[in-house]
N, C-alpha and C positions, 0 to 999 in steps of 0.2 A: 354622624360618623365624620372622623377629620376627611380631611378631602385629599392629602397623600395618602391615606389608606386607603383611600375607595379607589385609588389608583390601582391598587395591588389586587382589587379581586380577581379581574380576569385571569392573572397569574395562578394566585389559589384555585382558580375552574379549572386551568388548564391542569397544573398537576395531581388535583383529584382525578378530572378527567382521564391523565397518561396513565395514574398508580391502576386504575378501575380498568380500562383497556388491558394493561398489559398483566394484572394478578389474572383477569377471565378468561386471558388466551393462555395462561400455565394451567387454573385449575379445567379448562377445557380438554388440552392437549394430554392433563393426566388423568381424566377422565374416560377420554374415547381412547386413549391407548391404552388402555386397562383389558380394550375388548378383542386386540387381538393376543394369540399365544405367543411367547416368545418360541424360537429354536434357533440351534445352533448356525443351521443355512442362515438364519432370518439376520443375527447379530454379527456374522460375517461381512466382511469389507469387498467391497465391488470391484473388483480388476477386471472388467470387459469382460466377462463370459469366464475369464480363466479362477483355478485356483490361487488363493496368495502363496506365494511363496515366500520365507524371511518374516523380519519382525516388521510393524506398521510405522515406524520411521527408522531413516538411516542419519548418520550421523555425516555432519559438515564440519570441513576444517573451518577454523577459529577466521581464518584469512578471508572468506566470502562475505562472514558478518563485519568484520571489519572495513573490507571494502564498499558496503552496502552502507553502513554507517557514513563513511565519507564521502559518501555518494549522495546520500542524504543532507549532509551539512554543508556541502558545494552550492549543492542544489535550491537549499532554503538560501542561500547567499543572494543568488538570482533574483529570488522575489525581493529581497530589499535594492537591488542595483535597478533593477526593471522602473518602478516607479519615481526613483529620482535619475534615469534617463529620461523619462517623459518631461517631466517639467525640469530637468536642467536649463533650458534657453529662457524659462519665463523667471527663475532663479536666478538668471545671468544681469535682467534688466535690471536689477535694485543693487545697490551700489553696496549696502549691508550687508547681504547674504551671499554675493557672487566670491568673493575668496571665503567666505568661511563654509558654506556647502563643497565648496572643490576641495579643500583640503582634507574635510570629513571624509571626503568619501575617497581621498586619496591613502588616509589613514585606513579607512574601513579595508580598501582593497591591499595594502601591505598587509596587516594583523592577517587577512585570509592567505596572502602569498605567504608571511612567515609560518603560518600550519600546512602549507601545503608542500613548504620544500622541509619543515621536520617531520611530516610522514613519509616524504619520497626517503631522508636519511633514513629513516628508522624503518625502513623497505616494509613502511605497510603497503603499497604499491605493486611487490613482485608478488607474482603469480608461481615461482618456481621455490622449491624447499631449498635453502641453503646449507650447502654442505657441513657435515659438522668438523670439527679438526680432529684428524688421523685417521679420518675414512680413506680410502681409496677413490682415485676418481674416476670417472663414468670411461670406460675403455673407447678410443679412440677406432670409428669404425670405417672412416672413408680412407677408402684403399686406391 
């Protein structure tokens, strides 16, 4: 057998292995659950002791996934600033790489600054509904 093949068996062991674990825990699980009855108590969703009341999920404004999403994208930004803070100073000693790492990453952090002030414009950031035009406004209450 060539000898980059025989590299790959362990691989082929392992995912005959995974396919053979993981098909024996389905026909398992459709086997021994075969042995209880179903009822309607049984298929019913858990709320601490009480009855459900309503449907089994509620509906989110568009705004939470949104903010989640930027939330996420700031966030993954981190892990690449993280690692070229570490080795910034050892980056600094070589004469070739000290301006052009800084300005990378001076470029990296505007492109993240210019999405972050066109989401502030485009008010993915507020939290509050904005008014629509010819509504009336929220009555003035401090007296």
């Amino acid at each position: 057998m060539d000898a980059q093949l025989a590299q790959y068996i362990p691989v082929l062991i392992l995912l005959v292995l995974a396919g053979a674990v993981s098909g024996g825990m389905l026909l398992l699980a459709h086997w021994l659950g075969k042995a209880g009855r179903r009822t309607a108590a049984k298929d019913m969703a858990y709320e601490c002791g009480m009855v459900p009341v309503g449907g089994g999920s509620t509906r989110l404004a568009v705004k939470f996934y949104l903010v989640a999403m930027l939330f996420i994208l700031f966030d993954i930004e981190v892990v690449f600033l993280y690692p070229w803070a570490v080795v910034f100073r050892e980056l600094l000693r070589e004469a070739a790489t000290a301006n052009l790492i800084f300005w990378a990453m001076v470029s990296f952090l505007g492109v993240l600054f210019a999405g972050y002030l066109y989401a502030w414009r485009k008010g993915a950031l507020d939290w509050h509904e904005p008014r629509r035009a010819g509504s009336p406004a929220a009555p003035n209450r401090s007296r």
